[in-house]
BAPAVO-366913 format. One line per 5 residues: number of its first residue (from 1); their letters; for each residue x, y negated, z negated of N, C-alpha, C. Coordinates in nm, 2 decimals. Each point is the difference from the previous one (the first is absolute). Example, Ala and Ser with C-alpha at 12.3 -4.5 7.8 and 13.67 -1.06 7.14 Angstrom:
residues 2
1) as) 1.32,0.57,-0.78,-0.09,-0.12,0.00,0.09,-0.12,0.00 ~ -0.04,-0.11,0.07,0.09,-0.11,0.00,-0.08,-0.11,-0.08;
END
This chain:
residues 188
1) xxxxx) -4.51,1.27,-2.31,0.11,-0.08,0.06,0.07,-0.07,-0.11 ~ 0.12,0.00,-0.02,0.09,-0.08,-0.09,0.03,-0.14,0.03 ~ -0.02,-0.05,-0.10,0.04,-0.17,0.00,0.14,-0.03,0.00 ~ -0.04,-0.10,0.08,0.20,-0.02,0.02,0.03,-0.08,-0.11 ~ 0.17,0.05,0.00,0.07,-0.04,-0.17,0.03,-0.11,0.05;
6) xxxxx) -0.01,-0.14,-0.10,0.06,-0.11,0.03,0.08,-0.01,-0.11 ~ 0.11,-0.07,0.01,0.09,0.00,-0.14,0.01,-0.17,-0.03 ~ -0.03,-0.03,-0.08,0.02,-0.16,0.00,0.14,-0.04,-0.03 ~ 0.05,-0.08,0.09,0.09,-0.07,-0.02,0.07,-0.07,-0.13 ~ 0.10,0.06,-0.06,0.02,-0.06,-0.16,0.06,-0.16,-0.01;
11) xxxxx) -0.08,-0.06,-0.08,-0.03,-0.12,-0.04,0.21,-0.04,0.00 ~ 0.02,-0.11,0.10,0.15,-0.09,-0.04,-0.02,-0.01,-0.14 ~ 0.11,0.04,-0.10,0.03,-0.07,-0.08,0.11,-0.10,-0.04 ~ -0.02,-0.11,-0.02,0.07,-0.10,0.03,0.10,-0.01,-0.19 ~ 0.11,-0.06,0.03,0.08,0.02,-0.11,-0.07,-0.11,-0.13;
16) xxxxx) 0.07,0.03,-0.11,-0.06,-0.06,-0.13,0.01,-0.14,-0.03 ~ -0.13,-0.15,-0.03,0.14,-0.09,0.04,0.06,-0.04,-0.12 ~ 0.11,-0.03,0.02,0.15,0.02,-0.08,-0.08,-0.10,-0.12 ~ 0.03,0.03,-0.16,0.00,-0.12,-0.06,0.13,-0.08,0.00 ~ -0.04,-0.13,-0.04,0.14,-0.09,-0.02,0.15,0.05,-0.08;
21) xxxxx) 0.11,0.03,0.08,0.12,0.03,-0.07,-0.03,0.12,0.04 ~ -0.04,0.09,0.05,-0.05,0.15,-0.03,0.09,0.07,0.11 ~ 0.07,0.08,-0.03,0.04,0.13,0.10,-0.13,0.09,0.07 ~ 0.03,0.01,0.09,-0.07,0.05,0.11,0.11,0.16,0.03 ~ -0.04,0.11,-0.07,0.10,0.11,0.05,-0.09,0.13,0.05;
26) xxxxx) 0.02,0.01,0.17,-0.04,0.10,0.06,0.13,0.16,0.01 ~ -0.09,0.08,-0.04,0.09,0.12,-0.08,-0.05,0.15,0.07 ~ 0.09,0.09,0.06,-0.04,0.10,0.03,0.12,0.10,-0.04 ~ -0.03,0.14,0.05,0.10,0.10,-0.02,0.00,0.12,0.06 ~ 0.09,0.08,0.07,-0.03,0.09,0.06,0.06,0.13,-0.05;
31) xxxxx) -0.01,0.10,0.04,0.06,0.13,0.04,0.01,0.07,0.08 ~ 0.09,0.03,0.11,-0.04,0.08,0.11,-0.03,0.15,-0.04 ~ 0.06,0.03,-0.08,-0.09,0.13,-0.05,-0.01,0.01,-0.17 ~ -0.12,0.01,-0.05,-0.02,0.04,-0.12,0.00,0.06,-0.13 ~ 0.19,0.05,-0.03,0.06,-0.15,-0.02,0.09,0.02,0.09;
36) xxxxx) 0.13,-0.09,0.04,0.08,0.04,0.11,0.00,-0.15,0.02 ~ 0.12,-0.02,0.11,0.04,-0.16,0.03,-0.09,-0.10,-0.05 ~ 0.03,-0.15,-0.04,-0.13,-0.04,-0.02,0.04,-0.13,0.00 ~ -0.03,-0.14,-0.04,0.04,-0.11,-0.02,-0.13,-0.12,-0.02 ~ 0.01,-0.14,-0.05,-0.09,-0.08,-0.06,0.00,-0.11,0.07;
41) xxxxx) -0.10,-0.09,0.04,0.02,-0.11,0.11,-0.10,-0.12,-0.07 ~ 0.09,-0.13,-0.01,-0.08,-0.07,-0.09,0.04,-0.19,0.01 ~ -0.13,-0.01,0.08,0.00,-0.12,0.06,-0.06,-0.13,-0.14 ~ 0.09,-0.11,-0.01,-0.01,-0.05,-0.09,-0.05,-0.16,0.04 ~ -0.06,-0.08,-0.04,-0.01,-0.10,0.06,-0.05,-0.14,-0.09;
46) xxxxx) 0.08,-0.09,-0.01,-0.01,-0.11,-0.10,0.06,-0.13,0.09 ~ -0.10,-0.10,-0.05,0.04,-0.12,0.05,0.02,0.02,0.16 ~ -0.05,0.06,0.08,0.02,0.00,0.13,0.14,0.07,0.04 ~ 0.04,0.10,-0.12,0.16,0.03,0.05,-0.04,0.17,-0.02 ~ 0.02,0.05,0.16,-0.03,0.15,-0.04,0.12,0.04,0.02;
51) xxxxx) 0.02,0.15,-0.14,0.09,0.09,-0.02,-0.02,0.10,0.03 ~ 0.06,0.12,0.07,-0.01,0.16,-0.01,0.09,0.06,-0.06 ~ 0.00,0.06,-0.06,0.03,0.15,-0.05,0.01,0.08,0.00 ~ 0.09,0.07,0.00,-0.03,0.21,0.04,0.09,0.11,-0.06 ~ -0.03,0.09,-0.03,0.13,0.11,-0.02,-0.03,0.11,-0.03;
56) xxxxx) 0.04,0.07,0.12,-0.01,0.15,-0.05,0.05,0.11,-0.02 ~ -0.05,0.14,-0.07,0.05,0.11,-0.09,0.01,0.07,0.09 ~ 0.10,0.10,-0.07,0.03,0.12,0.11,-0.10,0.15,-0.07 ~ -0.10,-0.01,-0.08,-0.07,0.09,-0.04,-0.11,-0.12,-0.11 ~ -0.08,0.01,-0.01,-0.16,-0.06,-0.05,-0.10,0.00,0.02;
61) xxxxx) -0.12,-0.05,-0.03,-0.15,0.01,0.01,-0.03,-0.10,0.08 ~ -0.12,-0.02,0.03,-0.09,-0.09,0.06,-0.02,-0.10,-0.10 ~ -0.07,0.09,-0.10,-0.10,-0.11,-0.10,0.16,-0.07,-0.12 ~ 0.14,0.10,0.03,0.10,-0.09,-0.08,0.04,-0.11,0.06 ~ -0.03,-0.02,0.11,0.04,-0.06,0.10,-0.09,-0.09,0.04;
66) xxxxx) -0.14,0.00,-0.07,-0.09,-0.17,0.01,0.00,-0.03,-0.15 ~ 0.02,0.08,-0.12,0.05,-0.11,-0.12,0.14,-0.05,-0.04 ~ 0.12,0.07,0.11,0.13,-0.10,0.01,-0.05,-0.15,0.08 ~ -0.05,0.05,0.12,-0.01,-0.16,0.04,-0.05,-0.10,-0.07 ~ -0.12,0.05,-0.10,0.00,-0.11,-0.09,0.06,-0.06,-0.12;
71) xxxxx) 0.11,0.09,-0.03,0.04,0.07,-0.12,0.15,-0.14,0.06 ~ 0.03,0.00,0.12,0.07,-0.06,0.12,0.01,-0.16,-0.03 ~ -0.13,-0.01,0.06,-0.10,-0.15,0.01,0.07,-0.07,-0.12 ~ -0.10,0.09,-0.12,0.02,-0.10,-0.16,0.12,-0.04,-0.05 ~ 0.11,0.11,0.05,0.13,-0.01,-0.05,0.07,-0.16,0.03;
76) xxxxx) -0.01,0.05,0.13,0.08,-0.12,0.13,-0.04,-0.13,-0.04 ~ -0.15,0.02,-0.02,-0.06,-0.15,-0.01,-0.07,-0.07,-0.15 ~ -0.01,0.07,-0.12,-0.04,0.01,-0.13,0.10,-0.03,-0.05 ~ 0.02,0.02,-0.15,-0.15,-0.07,-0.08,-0.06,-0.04,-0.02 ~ -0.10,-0.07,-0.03,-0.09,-0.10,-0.04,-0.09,-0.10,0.15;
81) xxxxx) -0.03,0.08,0.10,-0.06,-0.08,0.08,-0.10,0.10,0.01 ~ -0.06,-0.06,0.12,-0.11,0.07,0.07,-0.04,0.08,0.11 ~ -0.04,0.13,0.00,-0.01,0.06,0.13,-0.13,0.06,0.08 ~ -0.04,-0.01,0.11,-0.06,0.07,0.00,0.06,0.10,0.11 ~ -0.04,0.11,-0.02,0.07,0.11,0.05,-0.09,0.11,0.14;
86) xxxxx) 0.01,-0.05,0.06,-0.11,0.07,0.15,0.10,0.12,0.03 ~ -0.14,0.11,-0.02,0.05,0.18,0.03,-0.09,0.06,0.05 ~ 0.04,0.07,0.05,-0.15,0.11,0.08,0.06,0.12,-0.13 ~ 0.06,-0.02,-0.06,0.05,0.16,-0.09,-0.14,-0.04,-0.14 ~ -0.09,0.13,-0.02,-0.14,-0.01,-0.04,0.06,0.05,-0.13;
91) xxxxx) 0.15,0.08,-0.03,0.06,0.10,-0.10,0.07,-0.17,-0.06 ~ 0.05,-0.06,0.02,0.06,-0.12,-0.03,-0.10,-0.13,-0.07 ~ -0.12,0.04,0.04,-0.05,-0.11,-0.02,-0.05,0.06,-0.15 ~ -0.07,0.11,0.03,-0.10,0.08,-0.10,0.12,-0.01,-0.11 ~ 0.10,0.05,0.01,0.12,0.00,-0.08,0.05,-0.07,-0.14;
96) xxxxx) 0.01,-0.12,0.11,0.03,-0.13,-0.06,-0.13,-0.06,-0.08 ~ -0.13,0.01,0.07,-0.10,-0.09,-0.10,-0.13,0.09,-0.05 ~ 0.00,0.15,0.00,-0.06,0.08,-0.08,0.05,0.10,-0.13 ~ 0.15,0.07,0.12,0.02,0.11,-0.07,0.19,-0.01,-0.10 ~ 0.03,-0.10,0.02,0.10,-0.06,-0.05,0.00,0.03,-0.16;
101) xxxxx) -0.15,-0.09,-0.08,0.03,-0.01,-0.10,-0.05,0.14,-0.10 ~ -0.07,0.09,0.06,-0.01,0.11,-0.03,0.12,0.11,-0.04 ~ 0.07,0.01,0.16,0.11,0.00,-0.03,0.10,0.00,-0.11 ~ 0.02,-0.14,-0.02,0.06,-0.01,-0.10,-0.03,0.02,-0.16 ~ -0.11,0.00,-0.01,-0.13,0.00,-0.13,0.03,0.18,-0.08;
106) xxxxx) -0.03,0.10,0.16,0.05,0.09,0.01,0.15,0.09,0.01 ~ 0.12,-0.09,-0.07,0.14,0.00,0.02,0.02,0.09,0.13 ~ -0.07,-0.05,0.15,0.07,0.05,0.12,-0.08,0.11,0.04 ~ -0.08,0.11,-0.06,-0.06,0.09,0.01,-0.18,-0.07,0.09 ~ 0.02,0.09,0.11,-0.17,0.01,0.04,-0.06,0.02,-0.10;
111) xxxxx) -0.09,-0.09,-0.01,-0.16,0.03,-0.09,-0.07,0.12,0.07 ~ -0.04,0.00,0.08,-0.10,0.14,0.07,0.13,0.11,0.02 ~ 0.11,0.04,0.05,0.08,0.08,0.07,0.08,0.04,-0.16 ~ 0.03,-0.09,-0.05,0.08,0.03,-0.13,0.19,0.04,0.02 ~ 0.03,-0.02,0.14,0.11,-0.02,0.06,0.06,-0.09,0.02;
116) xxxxx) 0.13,-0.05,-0.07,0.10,-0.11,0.05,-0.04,-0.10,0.14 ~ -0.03,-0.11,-0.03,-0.06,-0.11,0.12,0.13,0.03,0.12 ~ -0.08,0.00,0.09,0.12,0.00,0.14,0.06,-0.12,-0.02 ~ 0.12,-0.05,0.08,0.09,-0.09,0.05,-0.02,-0.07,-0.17 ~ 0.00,0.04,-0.12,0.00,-0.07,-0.11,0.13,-0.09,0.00;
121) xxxxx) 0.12,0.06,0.05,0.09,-0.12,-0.02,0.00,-0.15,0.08 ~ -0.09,0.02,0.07,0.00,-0.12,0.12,-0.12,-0.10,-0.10 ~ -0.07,0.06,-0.03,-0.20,-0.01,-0.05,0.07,-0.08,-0.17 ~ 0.12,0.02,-0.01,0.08,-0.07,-0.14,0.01,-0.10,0.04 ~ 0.10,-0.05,0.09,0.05,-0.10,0.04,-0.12,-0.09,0.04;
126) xxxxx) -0.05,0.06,0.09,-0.11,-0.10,0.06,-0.09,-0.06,-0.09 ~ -0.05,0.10,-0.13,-0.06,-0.07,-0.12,0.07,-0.12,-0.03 ~ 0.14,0.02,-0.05,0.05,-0.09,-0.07,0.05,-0.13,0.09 ~ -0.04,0.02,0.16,-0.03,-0.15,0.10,-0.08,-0.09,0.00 ~ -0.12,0.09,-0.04,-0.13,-0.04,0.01,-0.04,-0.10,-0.14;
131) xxxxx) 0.06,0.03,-0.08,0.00,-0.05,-0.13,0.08,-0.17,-0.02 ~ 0.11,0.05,0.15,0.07,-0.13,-0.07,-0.06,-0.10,0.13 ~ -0.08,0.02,0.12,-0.06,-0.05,0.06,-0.18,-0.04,0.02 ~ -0.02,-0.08,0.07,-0.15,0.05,0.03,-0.01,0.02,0.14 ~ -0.09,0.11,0.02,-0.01,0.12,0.12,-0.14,0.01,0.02;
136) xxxxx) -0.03,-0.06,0.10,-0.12,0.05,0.11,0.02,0.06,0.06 ~ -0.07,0.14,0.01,0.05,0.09,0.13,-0.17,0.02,0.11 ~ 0.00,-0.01,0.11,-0.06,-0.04,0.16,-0.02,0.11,0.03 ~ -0.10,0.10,0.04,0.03,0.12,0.14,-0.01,-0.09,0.09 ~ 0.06,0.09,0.09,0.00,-0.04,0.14,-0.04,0.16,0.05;
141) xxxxx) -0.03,-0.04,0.12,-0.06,0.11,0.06,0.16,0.08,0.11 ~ 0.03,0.07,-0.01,0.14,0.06,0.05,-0.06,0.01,0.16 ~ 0.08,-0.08,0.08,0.03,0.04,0.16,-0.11,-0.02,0.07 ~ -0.05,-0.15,-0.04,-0.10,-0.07,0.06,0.03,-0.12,0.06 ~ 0.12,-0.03,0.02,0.06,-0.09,0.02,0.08,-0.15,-0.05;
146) xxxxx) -0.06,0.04,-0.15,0.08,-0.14,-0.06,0.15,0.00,0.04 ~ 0.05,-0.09,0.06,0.14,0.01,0.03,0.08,-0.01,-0.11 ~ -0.01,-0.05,-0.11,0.07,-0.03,-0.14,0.02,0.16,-0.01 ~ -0.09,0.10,-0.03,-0.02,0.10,-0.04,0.08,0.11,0.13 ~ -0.05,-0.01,0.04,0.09,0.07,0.15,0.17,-0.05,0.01;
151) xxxxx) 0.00,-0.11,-0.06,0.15,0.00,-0.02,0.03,0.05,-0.12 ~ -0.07,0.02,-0.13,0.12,0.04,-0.05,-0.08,0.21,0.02 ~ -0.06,0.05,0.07,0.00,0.10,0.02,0.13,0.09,0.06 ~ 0.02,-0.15,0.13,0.09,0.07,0.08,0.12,-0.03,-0.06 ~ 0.04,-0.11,-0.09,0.14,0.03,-0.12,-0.01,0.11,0.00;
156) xxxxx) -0.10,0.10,-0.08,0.01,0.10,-0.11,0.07,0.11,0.06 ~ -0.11,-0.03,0.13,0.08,0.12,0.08,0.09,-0.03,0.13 ~ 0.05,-0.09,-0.02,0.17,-0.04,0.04,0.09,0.09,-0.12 ~ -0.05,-0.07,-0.08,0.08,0.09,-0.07,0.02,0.11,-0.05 ~ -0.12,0.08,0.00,0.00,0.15,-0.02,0.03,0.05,0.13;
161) xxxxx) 0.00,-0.03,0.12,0.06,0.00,0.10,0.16,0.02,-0.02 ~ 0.04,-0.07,-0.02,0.18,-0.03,-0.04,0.03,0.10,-0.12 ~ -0.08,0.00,-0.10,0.04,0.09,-0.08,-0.01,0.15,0.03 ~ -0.09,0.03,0.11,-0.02,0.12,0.03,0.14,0.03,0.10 ~ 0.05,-0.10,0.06,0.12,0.02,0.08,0.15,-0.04,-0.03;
166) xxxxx) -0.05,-0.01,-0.16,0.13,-0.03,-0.12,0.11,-0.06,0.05 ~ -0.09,-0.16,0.06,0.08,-0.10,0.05,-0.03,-0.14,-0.04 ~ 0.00,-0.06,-0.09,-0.05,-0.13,-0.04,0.08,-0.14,0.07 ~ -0.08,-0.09,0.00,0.08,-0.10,0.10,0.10,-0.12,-0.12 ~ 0.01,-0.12,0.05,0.05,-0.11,-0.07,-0.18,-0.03,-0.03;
171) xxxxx) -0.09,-0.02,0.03,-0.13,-0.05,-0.04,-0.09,0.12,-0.11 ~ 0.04,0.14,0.03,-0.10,0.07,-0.04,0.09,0.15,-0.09 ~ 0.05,0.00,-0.11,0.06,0.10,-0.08,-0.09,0.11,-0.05 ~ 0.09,0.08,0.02,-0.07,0.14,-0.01,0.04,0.08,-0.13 ~ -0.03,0.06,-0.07,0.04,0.05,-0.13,-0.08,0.10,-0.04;
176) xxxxx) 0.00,0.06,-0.10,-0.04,0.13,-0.07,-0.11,-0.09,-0.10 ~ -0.13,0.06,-0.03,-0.09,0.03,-0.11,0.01,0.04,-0.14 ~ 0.14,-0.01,-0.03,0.01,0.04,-0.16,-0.13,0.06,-0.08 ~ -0.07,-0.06,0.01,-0.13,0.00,-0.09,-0.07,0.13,0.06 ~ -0.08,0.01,0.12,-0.04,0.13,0.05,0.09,0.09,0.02;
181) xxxxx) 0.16,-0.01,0.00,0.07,0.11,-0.01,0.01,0.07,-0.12 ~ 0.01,-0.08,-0.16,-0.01,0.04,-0.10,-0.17,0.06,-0.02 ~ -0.10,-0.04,0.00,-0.13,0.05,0.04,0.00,0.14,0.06 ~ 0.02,0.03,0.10,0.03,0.14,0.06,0.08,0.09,-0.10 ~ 0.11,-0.06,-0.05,0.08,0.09,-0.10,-0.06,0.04,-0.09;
186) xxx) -0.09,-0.07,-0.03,-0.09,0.02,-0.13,-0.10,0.07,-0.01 ~ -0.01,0.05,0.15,-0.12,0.04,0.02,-0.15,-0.06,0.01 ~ -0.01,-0.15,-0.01,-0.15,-0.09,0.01,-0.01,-0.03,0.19;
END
């Protein structure tokens, strides 16, 4: 006789608490197809004053589209403060606080693959954010309900939404990927 499957219920995870002065930026990114319409959604929160964010491409990735949002965040709100940065993107995190300085050590090239690093032009910039800021980055668990996170999900894909129907609003602009368009050209 088979035992019945119980699944345990995944643990709330509750958000990080803020240090003092500290940006608080919830960051996601979509694609409706892989790559194809896409756009970045990125809830920001300081001093009790929350900001959104969004904008999406009419051709991009998924994973270019969760290191703009943070790529987004630092811009808007940096230099020289503090962030911490809540993402369910596991490619963003690993990214940023493993495989970044490799990367670079390695002028851009995979260590194991020995192929030009994906989205390297985005993986530049974001280096050189990280450097002029300090950055905590948070998992969160994707589509468990944090509402911070669920809002900026549904940005992302407001926006890859609109970009898929190459119509951007007064709140939400829609534009081309430069960077993965030249990438494709190149063949990476």
């Amino acid at each position: 006789m088979n035992k019945p499957f119980f699944r345990k219920k995944p643990k709330q995870q509750r958000s990080p608490p803020p240090p003092k002065d500290s940006y608080i930026i919830y960051t996601d990114g979509s694609a409706l197809e892989n790559p194809g319409p896409g756009g970045y959604g990125v809830v920001a929160i300081y001093d009790n004053i929350v900001v959104d964010m969004s904008k999406g491409y009419t051709l991009t990735t998924n994973n270019r589209m969760e290191i703009m949002a943070v790529i987004v965040a630092l811009e808007e709100f940096g230099p020289g403060k503090h962030f911490t940065i809540c993402t369910d993107s596991q490619y963003v995190i690993q990214g940023s606080t493993e495989w970044l300085k490799g990367w670079v050590r390695n002028n851009w090239i995979g260590y194991q693959s020995g192929t030009p690093v994906k989205n390297a032009d985005l993986w530049k910039v974001l280096d050189e954010l990280l450097k002029l800021n300090k950055v905590n980055f948070f998992k969160v668990a994707a589509h468990i309900g944090d509402p911070l996170n669920e809002r900026a999900d549904q940005l992302a894909k407001t926006a890859a939404g609109l970009a898929k129907a190459g119509a951007g609003t007064d709140e939400i602009i829609v534009t081309e990927d430069f960077g993965y368009l030249e990438s494709q050209s190149q063949g990476n």
